[in-house]
NUMI-253513 format. One record per residue (C-alpha): residue number from 1; residue in one letter; x, y, z. Coordinates in steps of 0.1 Angstrom, whole numbers, plus 2048, in hexadecimal, padded with zeros to 3 digits. Example, Ala and Ser with C-alpha at 12.3 -4.5 7.8 and 13.67 -1.06 7.14 Angstrom:
% residues 2
1 A 87B 7D3 84E
2 S 889 7F5 847
END
This chain:
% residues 340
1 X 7CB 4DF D71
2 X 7C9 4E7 D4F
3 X 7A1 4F2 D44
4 X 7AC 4F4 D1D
5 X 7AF 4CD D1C
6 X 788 4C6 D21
7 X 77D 4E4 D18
8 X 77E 505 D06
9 X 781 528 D0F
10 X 76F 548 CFA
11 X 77C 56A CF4
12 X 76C 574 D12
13 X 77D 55C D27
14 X 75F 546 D2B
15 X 767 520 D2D
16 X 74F 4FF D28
17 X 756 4DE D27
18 X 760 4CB D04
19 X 744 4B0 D0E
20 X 720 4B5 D08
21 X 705 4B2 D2C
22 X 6F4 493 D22
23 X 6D7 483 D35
24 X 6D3 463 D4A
25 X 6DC 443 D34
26 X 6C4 436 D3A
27 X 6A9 445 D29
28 X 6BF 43B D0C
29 X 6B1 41F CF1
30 X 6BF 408 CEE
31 X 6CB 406 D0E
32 X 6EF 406 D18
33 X 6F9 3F4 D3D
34 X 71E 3FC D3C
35 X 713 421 D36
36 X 6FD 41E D50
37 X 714 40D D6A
38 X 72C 428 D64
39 X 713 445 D6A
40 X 709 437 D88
41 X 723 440 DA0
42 X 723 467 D95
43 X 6FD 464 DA0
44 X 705 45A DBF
45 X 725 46C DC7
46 X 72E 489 DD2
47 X 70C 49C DCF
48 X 6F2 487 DDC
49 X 707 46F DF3
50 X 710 495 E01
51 X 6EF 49B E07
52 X 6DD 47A E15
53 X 6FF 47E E2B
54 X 6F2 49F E34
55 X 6CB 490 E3E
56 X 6D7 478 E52
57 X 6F3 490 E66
58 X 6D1 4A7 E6E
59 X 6BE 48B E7A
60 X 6D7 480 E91
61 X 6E3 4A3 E9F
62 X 6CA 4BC E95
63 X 6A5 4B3 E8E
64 X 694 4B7 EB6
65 X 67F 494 EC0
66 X 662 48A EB0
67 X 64A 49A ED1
68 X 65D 4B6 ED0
69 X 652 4BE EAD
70 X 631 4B4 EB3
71 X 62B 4DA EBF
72 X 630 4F7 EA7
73 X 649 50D EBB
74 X 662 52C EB6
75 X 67F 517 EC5
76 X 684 4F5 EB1
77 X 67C 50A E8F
78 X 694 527 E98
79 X 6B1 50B EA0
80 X 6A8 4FB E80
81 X 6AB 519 E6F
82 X 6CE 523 E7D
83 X 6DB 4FE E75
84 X 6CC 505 E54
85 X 6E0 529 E51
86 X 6FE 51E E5F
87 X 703 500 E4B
88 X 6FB 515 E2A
89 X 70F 529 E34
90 X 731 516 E39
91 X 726 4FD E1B
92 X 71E 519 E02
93 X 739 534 E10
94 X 755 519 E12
95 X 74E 51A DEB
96 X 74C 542 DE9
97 X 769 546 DFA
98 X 781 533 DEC
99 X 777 531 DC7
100 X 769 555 DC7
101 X 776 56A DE3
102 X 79A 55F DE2
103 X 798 54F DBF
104 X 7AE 532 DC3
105 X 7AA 521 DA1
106 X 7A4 543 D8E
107 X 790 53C D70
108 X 796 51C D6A
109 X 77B 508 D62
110 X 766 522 D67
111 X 745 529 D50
112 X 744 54F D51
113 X 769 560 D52
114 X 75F 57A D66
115 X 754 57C D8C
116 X 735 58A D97
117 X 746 5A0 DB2
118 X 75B 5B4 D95
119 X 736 5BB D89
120 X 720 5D1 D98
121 X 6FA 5D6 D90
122 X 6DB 5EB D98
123 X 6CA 5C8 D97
124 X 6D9 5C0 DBB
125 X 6D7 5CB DDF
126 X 6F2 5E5 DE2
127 X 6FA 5DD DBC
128 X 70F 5BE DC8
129 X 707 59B DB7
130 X 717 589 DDA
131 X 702 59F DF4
132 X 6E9 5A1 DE6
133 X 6E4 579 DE1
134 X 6F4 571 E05
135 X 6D5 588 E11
136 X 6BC 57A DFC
137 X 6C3 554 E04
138 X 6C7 55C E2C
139 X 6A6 577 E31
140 X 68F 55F E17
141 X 69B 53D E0A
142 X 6AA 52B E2A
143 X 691 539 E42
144 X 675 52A E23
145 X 687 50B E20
146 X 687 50D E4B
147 X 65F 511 E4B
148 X 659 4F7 E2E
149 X 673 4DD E48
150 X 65F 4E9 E6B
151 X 63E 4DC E5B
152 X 64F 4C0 E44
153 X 65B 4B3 E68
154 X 638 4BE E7B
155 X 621 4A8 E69
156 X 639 48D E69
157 X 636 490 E92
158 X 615 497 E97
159 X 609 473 E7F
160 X 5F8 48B E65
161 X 60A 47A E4D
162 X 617 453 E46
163 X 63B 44B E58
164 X 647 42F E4B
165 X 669 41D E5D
166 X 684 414 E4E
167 X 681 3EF E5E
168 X 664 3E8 E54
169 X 664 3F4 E2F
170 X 68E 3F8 E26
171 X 689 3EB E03
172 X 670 408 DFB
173 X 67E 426 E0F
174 X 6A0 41C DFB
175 X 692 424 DDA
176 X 682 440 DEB
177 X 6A3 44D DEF
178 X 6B2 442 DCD
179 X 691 455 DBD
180 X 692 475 DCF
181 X 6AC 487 DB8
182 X 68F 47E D9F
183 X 675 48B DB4
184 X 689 4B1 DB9
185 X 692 4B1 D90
186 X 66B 4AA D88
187 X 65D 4C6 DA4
188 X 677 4DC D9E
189 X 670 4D8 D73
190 X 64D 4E0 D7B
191 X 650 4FD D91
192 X 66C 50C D7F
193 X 65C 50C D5B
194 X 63F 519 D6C
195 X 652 53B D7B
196 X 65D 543 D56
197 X 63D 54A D4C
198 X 63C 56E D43
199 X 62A 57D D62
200 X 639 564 D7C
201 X 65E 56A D6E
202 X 658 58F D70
203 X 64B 58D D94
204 X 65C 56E DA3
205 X 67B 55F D8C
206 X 68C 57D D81
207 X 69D 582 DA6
208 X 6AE 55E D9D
209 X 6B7 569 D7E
210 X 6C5 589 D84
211 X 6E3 571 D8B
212 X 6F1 56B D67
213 X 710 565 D74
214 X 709 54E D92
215 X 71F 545 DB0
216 X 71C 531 DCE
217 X 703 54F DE0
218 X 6EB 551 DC0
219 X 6DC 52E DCC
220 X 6C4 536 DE4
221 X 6BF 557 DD9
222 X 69D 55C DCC
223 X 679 56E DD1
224 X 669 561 DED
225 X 64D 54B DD7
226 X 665 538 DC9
227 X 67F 52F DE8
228 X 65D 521 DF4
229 X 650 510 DD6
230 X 673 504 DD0
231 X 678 4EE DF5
232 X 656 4E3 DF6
233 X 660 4C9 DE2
234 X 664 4B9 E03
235 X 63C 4BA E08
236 X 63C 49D DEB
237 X 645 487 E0C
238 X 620 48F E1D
239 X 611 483 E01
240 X 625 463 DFC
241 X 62B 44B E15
242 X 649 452 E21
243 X 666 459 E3F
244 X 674 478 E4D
245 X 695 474 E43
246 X 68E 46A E1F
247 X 67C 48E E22
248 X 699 49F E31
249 X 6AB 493 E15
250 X 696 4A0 DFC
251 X 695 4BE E0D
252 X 6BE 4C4 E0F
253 X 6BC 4B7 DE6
254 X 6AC 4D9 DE6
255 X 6BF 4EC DFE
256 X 6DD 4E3 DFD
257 X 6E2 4D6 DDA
258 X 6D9 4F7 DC9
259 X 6FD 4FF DCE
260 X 6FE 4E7 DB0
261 X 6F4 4F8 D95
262 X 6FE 519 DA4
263 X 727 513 DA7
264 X 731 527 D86
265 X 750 50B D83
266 X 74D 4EB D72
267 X 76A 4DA D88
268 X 774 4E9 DA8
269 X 79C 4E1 DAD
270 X 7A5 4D1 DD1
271 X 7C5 4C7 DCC
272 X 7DC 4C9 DAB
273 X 7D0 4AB D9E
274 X 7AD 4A5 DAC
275 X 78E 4B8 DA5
276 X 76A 4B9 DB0
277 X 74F 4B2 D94
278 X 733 4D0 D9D
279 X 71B 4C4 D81
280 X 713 4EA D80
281 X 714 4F0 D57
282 X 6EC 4E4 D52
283 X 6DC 500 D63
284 X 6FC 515 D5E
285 X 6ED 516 D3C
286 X 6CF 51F D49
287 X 6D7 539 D56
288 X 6EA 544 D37
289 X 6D0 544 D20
290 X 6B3 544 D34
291 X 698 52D D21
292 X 6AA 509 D22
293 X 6AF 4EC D3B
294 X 691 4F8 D54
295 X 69D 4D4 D68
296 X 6B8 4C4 D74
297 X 6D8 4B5 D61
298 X 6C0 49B D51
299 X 6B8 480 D65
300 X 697 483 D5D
301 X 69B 492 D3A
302 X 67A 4AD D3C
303 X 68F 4C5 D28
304 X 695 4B2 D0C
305 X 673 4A2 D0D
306 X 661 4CA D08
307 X 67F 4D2 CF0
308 X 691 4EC D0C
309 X 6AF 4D3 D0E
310 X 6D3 4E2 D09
311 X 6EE 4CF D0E
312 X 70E 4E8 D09
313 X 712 4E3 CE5
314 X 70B 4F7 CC5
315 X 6F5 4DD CBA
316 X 6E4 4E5 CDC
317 X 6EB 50E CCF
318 X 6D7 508 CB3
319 X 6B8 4F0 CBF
320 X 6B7 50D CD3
321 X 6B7 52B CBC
322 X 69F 519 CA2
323 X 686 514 CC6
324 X 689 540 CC8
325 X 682 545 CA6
326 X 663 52E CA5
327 X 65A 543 CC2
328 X 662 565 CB2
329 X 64B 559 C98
330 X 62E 54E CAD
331 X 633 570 CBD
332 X 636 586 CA0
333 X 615 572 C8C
334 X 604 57C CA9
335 X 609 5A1 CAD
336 X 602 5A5 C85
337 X 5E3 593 C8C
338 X 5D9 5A9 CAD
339 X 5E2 5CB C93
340 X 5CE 5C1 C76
END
């Protein structure tokens, strides 16, 4: 496939995309149906048809009987956690190893020409971007997510909180499902603008961000507070009413859709003529420049709402150097005011 068509490439052999990340249309006034018809089957497919496909498969196969879980024990949370692992691990590697180990499509498409293997830092375990994160997400952030499913699944099972059945309430366990996506941008917004406050990013974040250059591995790798702040956003189900599998699907939004915004390619090539939309430039910017688009890709647009939105242009450049200079202002008025 040809990149240069819908996109550009830099000097430094860094590509984006020709068309701007815009949010949901319908937060648009006035509003627009056809636009919004057309959006709607990106929302549902690949990503989260992938993984609502992915809840249900685990509720069939993998999640133990509801007695079983009604006891706290080493042996249903240690086969969660290798289901967990394993599944990670073929899903996120499958990625890694073909578009990063092996390098089938080369650069096309992708937002940072180089790859973090050809890279090494003294940020990273062993000064290797890819250990370093396959470590991190398989010692911290899956067992986390692991802990945050075992009591997600426990209180469920025990009655400690409401279980509502799909035959009796369909109608509002569907939008339960259609919401969640909503539910994971809004908790992860919150939680993520909070860890890059000063202190917090030092302490916490900057093991995320030591990724600039992200790849399938950077995902899940991050500081122990935040894998577990980051898949509680499950718990919002104990405090709604709600069913298990609508929270095993807002835990796997988590889980295993941070591969998402972590897949360094904007289209990943399957065949010569067909190509996978990742939906990854949003937070690739992120990662980029550090203090814009602390959500998702807009579906609820909380960026643009605080003024952190950027949506790949250099209108979105400049909203964004005229926010830094405001704040090199604030920050330089109040050191001459500390010295006099």
């Amino acid at each position: 496939m040809d990149d240069l068509k819908v996109g550009v490439r830099n000097k430094r052999g860094d590509w984006a995309p020709n068309a701007s990340v815009e949010v949901a249309p319908f937060w648009a006034w006035p509003l627009h149906p056809a636009k919004v018809l057309r959006w709607l089957p990106g929302y549902f497919w690949p990503w989260n048809a992938f993984h609502l496909a992915t809840a249900l498969l685990y509720w069939r196969f993998v999640i133990p009987a509801p007695e079983a879980m009604k006891t706290l024990a080493w042996g249903w949370a240690l086969w969660l956690y290798a289901v967990n692992a394993l599944s990670i691990f073929v899903m996120y590697g499958s990625i890694e190893l073909f578009y990063y180990v092996k390098r089938k499509q080369g650069t096309r498409f992708k937002f940072n020409g180089k790859f973090p293997a050809d890279n090494p830092s003294d940020v990273f375990w062993f000064r290797n971007q890819n250990i370093d994160n396959f470590l991190r997400s398989f010692l911290i952030s899956i067992p986390l997510w692991t802990l945050v499913e075992v009591l997600l699944l426990w209180c469920f099972a025990t009655g400690s909180v409401v279980w509502l059945g799909w035959a009796d309430h369909p109608v509002y366990l569907a939008l339960l499902v259609l919401i969640a996506p909503a539910i994971h941008e809004l908790h992860f917004f919150i939680i993520h603008r909070t860890i890059h406050w000063g202190p917090l990013y030092r302490w916490v974040h900057s093991v995320h961000h030591n990724s600039i250059n992200p790849s399938p591995w950077s995902s899940l790798s991050m500081h122990p507070v935040e894998a577990f702040l980051y898949h509680a956003v499950a718990f919002w189900h104990l405090v709604i009413f709600s069913n298990p599998i609508v929270a095993l699907f807002q835990l796997h939004l988590a889980g295993f859709g941070a591969l998402n915004g972590h897949i360094g390619f904007d289209k990943l090539e399957l065949t010569d003529e067909a190509a996978l939309d990742s939906h990854a430039y949003a937070h690739y910017l992120h990662h980029k420049y550090f203090e814009v688009n602390y959500g998702g890709d807009g579906l609820i647009p909380l960026d643009k709402w605080f003024g952190t939105w950027h949506d790949g242009t250099k209108e979105g450049d400049a909203r964004m150097q005229a926010r830094f200079e405001k704040k090199r202002a604030r920050l330089n008025a109040k050191r001459a005011g500390a010295g006099a």
